[in-house]
Kinemage of the C-alpha trace (Angstrom):
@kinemage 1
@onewidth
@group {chain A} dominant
@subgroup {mainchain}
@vectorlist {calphas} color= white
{ca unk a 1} P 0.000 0.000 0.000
{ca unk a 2} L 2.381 2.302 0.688
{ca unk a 3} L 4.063 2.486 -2.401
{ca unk a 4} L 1.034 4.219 -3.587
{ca unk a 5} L 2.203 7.798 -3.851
{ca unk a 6} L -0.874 9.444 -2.140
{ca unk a 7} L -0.529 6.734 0.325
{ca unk a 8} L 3.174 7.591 0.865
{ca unk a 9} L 3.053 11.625 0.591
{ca unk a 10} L 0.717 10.838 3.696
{ca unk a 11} L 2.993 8.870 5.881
{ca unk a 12} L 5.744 11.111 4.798
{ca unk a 13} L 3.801 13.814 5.600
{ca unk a 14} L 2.874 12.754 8.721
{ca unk a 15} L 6.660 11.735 9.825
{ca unk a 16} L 8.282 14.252 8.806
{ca unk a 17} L 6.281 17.518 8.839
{ca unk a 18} L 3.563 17.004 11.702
{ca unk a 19} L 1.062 16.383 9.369
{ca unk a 20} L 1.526 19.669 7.488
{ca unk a 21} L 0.791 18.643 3.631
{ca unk a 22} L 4.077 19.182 2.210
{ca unk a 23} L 4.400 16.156 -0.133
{ca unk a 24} L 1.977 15.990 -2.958
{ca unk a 25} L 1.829 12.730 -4.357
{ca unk a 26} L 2.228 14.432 -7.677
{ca unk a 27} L 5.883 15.340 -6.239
{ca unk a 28} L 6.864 11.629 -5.860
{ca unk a 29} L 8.939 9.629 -8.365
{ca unk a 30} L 9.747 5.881 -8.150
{ca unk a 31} L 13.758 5.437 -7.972
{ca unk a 32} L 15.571 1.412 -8.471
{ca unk a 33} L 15.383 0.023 -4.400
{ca unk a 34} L 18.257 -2.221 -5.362
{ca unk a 35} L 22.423 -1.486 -5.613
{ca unk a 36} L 25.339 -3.141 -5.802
{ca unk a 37} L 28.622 -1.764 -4.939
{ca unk a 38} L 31.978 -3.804 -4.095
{ca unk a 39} L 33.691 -3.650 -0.825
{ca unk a 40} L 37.313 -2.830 -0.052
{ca unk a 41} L 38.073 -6.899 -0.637
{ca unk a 42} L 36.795 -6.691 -4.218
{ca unk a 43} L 33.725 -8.566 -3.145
{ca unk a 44} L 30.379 -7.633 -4.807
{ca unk a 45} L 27.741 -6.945 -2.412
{ca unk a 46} L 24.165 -6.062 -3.138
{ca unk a 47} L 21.460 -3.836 -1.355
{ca unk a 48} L 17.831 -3.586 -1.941
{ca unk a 49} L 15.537 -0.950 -0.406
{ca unk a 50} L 11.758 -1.642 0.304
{ca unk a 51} L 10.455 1.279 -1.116
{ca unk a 52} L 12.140 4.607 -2.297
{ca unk a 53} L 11.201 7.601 -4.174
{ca unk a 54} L 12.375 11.093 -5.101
{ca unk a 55} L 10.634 14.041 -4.152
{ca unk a 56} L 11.060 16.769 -6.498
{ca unk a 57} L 9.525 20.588 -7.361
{ca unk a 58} L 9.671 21.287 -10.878
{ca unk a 59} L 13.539 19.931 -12.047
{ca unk a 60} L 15.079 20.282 -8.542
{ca unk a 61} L 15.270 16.971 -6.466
{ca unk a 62} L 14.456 18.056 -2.951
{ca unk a 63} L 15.012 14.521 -1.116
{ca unk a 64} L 15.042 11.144 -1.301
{ca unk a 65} L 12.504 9.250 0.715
{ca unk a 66} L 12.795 5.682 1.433
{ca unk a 67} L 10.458 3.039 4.265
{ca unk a 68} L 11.762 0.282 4.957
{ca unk a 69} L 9.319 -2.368 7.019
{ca unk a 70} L 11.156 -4.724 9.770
{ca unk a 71} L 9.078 -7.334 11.178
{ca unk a 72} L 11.556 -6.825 14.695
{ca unk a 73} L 12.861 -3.436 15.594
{ca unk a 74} L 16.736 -3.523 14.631
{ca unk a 75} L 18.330 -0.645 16.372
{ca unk a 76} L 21.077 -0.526 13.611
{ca unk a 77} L 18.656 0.198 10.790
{ca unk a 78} L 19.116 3.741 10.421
{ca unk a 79} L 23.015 3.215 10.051
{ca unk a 80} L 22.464 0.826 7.790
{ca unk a 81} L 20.291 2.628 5.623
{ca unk a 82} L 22.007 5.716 5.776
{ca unk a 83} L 24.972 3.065 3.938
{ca unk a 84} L 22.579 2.716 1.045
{ca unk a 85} L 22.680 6.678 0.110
{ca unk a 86} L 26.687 6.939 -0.114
């Protein structure tokens, strides 16, 4: 569901602005969820996001917005993700 964009310009919305309608669904673009990159010991290593999309006004990219769901809270998830956007 919430890679609907209405349904994710609300959740965004409401996470990251108080509820204040600053994400228009309209604003939201799709972007690839999965990477590859290779380490330091040449070894190919692959990441995949659960949902991601840029939010944009007019040509200018303001952000990229990604969920990911967890089934058990993982305090290292926000380090990890924050990996994915290097």
């Amino acid at each position: 569901m919430a890679d609907y964009n209405d349904v994710f310009a609300d959740i965004a919305n409401v996470l990251l602005f108080q509820g204040e309608q600053m994400v228009s669904p309209d604003s939201l673009k799709n972007e690839r969820t999965l990477s590859q990159y290779k380490s330091g010991n040449d070894r190919l290593h692959e990441q995949e996001r659960d949902i991601l999309k840029s939010w944009t006004d007019g040509n200018i990219k303001i952000a990229l917005i990604g969920f990911e769901n967890q089934t058990n809270p993982d305090k290292y998830m926000p380090v990890r993700i924050f990996s994915y956007e290097w």
